[in-house]
MMTF fields as JSON, N, C-alpha, C and O atoms, coordinates in Angstrom:
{
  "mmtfVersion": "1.0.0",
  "mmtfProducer": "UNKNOWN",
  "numBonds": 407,
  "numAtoms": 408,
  "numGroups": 102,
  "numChains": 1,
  "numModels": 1,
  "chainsPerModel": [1],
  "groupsPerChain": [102],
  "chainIdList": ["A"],
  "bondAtomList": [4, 2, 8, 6, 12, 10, 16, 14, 20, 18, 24, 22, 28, 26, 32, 30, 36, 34, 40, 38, 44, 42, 48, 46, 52, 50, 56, 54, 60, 58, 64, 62, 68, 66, 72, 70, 76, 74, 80, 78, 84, 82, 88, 86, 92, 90, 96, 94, 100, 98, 104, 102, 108, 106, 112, 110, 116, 114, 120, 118, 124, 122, 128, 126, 132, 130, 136, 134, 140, 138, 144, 142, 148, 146, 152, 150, 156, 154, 160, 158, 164, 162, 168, 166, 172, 170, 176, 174, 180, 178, 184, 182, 188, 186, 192, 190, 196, 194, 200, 198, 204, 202, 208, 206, 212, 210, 216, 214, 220, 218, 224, 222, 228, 226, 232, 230, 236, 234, 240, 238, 244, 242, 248, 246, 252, 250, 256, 254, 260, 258, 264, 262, 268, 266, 272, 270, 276, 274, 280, 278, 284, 282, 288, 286, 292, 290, 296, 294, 300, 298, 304, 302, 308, 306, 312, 310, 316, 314, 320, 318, 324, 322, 328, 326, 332, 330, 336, 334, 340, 338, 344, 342, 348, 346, 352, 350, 356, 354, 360, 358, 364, 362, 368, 366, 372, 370, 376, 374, 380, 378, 384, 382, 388, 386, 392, 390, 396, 394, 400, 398, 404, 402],
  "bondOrderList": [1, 1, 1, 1, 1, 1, 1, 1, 1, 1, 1, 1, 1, 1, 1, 1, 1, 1, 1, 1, 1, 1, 1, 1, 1, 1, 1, 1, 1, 1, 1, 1, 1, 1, 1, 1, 1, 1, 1, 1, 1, 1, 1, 1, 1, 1, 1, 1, 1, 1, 1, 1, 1, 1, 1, 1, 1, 1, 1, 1, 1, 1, 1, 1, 1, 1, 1, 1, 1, 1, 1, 1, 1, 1, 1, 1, 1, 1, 1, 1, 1, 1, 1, 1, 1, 1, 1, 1, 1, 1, 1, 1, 1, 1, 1, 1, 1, 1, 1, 1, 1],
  "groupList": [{"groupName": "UNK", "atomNameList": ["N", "CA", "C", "O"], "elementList": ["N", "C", "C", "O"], "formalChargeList": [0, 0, 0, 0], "bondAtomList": [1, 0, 2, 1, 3, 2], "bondOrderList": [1, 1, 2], "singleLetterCode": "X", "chemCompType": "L-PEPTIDE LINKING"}],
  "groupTypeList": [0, 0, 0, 0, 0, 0, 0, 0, 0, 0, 0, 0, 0, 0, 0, 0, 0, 0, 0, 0, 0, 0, 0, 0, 0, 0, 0, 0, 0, 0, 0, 0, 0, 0, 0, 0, 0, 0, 0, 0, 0, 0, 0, 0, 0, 0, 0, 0, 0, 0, 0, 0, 0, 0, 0, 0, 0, 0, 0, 0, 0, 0, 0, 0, 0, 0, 0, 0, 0, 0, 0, 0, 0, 0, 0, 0, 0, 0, 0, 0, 0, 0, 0, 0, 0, 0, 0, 0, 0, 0, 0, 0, 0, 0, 0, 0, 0, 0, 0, 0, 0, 0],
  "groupIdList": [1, 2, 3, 4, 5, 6, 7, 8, 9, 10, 11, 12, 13, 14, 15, 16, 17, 18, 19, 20, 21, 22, 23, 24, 25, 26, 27, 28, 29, 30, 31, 32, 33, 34, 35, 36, 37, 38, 39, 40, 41, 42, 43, 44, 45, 46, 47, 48, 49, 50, 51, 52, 53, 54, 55, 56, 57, 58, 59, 60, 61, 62, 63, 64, 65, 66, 67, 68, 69, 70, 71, 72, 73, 74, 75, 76, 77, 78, 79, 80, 81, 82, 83, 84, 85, 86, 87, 88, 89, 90, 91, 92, 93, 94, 95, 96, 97, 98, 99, 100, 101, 102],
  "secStructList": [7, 2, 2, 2, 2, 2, 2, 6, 7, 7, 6, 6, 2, 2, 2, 2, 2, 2, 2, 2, 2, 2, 1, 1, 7, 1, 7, 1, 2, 2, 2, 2, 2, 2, 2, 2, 6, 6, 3, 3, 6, 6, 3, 3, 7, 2, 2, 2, 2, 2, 2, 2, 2, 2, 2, 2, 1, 6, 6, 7, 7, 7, 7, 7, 7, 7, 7, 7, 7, 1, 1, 3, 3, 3, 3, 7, 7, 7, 7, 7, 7, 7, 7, 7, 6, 6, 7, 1, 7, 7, 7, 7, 7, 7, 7, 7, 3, 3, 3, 1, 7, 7],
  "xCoordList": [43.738, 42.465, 41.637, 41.12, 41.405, 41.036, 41.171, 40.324, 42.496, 42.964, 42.612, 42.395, 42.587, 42.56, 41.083, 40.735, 40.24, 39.018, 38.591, 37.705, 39.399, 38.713, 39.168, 38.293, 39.96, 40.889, 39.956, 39.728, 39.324, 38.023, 36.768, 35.892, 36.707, 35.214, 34.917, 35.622, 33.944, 33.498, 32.184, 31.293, 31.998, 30.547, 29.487, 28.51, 29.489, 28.533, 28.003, 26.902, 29.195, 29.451, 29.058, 28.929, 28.931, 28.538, 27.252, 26.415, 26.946, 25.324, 24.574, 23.664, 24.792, 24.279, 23.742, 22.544, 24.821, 24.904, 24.021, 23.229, 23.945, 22.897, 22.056, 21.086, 21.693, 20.132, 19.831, 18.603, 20.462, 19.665, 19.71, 19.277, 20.226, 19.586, 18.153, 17.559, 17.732, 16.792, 15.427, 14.199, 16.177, 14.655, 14.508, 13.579, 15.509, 15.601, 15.514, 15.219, 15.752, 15.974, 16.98, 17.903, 17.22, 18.817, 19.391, 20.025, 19.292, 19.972, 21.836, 22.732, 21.868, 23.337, 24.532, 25.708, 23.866, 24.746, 25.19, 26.331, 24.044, 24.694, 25.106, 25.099, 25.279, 25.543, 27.161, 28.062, 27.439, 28.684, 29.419, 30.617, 28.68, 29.499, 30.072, 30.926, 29.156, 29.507, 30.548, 31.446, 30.517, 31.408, 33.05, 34.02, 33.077, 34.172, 34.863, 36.078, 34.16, 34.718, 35.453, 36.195, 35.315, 36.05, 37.307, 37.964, 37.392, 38.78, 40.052, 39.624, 41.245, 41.664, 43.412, 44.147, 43.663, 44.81, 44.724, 45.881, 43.764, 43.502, 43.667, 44.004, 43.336, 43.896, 42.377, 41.926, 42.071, 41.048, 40.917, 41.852, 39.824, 39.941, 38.885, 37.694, 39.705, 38.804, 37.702, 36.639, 38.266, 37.391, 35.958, 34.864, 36.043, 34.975, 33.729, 32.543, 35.083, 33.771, 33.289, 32.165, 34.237, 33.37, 32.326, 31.727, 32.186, 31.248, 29.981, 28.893, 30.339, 28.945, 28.297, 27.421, 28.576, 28.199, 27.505, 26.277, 28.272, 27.481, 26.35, 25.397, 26.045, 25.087, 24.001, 22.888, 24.582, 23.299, 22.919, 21.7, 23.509, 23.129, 23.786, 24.911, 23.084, 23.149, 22.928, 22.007, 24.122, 23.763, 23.613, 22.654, 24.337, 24.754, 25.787, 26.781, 26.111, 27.373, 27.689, 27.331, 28.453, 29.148, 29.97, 30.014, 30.68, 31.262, 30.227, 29.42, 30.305, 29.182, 30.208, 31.202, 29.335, 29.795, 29.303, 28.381, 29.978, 29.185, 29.267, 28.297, 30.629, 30.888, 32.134, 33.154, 31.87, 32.762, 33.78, 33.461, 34.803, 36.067, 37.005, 37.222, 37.625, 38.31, 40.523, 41.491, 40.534, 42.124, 42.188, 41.42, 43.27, 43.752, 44.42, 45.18, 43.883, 44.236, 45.005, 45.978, 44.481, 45.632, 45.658, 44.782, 46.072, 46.477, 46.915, 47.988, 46.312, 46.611, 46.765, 46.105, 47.82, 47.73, 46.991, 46.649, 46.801, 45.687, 46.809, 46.494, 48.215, 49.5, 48.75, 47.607, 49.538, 49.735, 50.545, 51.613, 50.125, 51.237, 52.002, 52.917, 51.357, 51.443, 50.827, 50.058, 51.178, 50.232, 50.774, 51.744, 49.575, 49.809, 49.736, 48.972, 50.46, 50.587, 49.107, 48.892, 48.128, 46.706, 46.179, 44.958, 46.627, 45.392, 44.721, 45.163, 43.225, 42.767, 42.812, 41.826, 44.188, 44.092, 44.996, 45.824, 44.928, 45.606, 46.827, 46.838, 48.128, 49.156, 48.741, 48.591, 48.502, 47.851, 48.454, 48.871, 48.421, 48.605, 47.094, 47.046, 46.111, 45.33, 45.42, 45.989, 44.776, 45.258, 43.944, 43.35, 43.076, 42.014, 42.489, 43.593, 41.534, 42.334, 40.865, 39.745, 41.382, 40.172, 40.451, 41.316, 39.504, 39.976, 39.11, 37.921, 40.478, 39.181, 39.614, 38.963, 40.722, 40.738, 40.99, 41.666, 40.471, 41.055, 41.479, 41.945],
  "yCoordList": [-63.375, -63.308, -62.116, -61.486, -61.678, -60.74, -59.386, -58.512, -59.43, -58.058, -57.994, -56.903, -58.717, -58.727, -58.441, -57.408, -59.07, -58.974, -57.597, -57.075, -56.75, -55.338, -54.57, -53.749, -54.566, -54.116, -53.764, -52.678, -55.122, -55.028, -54.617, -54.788, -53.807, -53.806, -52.047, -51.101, -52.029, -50.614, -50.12, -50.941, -48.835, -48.293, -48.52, -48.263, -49.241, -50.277, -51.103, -51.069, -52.211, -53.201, -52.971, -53.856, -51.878, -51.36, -50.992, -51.078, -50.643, -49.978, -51.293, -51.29, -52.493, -53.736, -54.237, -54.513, -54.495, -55.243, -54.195, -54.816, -53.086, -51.916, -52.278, -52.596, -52.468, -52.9, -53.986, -54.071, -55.184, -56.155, -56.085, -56.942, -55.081, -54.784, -53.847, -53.717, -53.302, -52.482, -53.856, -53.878, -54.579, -55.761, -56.847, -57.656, -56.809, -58.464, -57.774, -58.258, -56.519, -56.281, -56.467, -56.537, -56.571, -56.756, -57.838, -58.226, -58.593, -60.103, -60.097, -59.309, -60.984, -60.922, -61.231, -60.866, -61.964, -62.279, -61.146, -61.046, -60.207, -59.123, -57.933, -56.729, -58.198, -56.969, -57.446, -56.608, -59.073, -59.508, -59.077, -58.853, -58.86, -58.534, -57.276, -56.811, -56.851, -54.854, -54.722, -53.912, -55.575, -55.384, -55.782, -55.086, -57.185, -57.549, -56.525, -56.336, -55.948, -54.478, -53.564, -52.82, -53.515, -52.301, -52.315, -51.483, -53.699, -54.121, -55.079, -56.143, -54.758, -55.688, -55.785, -54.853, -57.419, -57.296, -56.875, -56.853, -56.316, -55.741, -54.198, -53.67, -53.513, -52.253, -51.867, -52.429, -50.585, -49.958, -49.529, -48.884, -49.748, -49.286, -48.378, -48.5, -47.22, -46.271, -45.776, -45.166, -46.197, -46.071, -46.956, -46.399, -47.884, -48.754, -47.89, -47.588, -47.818, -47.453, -45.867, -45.623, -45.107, -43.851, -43.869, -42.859, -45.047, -45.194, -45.712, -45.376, -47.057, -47.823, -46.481, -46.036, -45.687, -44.814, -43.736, -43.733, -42.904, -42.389, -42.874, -42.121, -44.404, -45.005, -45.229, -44.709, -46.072, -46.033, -44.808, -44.776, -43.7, -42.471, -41.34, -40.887, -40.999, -39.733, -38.715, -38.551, -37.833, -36.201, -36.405, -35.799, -37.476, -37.153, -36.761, -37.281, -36.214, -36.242, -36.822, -36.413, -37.876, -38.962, -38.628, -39.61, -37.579, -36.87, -36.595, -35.67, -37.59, -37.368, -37.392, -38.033, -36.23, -35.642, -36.446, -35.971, -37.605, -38.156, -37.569, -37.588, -36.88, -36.238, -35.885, -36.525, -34.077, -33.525, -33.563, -33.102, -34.071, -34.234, -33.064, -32.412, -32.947, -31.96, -32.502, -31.761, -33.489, -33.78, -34.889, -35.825, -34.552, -36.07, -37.068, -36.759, -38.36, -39.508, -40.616, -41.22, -40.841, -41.614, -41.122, -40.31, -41.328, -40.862, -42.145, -42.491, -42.935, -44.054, -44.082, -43.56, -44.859, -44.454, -45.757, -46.61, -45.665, -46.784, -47.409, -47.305, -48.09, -48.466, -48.962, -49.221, -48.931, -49.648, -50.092, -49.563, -51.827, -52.327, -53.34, -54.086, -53.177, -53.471, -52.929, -51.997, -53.681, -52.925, -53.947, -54.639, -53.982, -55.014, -54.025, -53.089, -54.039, -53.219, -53.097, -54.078, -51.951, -51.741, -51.674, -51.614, -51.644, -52.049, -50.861, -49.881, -50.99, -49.832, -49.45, -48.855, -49.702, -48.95, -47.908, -47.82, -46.898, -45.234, -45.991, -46.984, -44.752, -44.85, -43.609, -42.74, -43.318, -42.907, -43.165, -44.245, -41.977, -42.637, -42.304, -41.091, -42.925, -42.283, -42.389, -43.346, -41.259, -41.104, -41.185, -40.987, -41.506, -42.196, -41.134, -41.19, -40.336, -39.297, -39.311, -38.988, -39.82, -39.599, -37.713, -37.194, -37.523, -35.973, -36.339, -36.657, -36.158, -36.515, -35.104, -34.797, -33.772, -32.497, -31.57, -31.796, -30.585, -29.381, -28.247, -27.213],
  "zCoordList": [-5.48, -6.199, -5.739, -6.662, -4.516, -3.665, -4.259, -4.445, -4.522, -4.94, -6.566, -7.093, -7.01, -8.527, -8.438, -9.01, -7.901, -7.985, -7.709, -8.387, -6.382, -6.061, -7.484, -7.759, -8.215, -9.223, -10.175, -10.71, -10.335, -11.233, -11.212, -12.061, -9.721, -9.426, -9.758, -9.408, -10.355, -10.969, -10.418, -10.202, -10.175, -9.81, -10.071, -9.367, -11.535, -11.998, -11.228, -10.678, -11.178, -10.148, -8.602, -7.756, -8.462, -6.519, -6.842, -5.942, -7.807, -8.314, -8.205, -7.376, -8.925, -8.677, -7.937, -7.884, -7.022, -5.879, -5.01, -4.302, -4.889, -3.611, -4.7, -4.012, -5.821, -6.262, -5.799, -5.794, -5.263, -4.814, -3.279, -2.509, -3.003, -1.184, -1.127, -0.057, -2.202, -2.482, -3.303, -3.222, -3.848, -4.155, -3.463, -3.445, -2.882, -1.044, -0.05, 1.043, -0.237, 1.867, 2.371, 1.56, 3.263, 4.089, 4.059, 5.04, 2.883, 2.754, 3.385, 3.08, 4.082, 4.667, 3.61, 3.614, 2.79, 1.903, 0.943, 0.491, 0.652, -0.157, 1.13, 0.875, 1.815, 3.393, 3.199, 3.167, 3.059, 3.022, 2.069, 2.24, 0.685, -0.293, -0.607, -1.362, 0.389, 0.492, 1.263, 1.035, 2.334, 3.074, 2.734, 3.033, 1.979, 1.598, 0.788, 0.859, 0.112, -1.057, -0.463, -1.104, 0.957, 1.519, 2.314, 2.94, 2.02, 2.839, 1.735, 1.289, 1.418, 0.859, 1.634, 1.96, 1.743, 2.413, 3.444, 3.864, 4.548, 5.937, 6.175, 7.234, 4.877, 4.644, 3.309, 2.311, 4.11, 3.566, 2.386, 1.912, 1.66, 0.021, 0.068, -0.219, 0.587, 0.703, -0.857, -0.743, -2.108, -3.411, -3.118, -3.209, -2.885, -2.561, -1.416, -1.281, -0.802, 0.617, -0.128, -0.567, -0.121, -0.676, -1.883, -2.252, -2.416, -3.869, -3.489, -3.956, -2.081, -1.67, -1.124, -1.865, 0.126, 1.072, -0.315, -0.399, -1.297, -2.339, -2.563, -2.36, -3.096, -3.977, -2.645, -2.563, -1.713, -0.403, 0.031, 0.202, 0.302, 1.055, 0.101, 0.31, -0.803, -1.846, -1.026, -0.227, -1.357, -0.426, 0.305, 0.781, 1.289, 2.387, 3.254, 2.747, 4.159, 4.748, 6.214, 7.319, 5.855, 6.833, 7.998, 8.738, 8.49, 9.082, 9.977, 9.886, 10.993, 12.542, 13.793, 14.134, 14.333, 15.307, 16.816, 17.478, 17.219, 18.327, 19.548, 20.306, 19.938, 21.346, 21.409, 21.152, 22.019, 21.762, 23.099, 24.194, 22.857, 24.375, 24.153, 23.132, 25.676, 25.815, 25.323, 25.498, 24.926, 24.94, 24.012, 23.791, 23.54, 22.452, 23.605, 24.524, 23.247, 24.123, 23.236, 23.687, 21.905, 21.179, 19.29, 18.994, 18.772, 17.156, 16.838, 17.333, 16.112, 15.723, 13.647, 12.748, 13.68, 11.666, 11.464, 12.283, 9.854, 9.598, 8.197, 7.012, 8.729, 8.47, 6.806, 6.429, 6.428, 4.966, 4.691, 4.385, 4.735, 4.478, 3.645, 3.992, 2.352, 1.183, 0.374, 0.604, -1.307, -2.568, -3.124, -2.816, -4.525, -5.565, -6.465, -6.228, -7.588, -8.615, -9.635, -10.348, -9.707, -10.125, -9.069, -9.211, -7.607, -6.661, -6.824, -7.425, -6.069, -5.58, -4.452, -4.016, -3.439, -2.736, -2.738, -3.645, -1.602, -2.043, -1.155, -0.427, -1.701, -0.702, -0.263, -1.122, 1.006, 1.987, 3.411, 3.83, 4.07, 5.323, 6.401, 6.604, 6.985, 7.603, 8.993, 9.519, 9.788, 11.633, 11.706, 10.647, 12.999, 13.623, 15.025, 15.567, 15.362, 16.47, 17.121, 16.724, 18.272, 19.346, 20.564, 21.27, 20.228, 21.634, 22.603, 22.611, 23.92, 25.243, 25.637, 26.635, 25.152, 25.877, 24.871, 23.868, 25.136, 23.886, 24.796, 24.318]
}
């Protein structure tokens, strides 16, 4: 159901839902629903997340720089490990790379 449901969900649909965090405030329940959008099967839907982050923070750029290390310590992939046929998620492979040395 999960998946069928992200399948169906449109920018419309994300436009909505950030309108009622903008006329309630930080209701948890719609914090939950944002959140559920970005995960399906335990594997990132990156369409979701790049559409909420658009609609909450226009012109911005997400790419923060917290601290700069001198060495790579681990490269981890962000596995995929399934698909339902329509999903929205990418076949993709993504790495998560921490540097503690350069």
């Amino acid at each position: 159901f999960m998946c069928s449901s992200l399948n169906m969900m449109r920018d419309e649909h994300i436009k909505v839902i950030i309108s009622l965090l903008e006329k309630h405030g930080r209701d948890p329940k719609v914090l939950d629903v944002l959140c559920s959008l970005c995960v399906g099967n335990g594997v990132a839907v990156r369409s979701s997340q790049n559409n909420i982050c658009d609609f909450l923070l226009p012109g911005k750029n997400l790419l923060l720089q917290t601290q700069l290390v001198d060495h790579v310590a681990s490269v981890r992939p962000n596995i995929f490990v399934g698909r339902v046929e329509g999903s929205a998620m990418y076949q993709k492979w993504y790495f998560e790379v921490t540097l503690d040395h350069i």
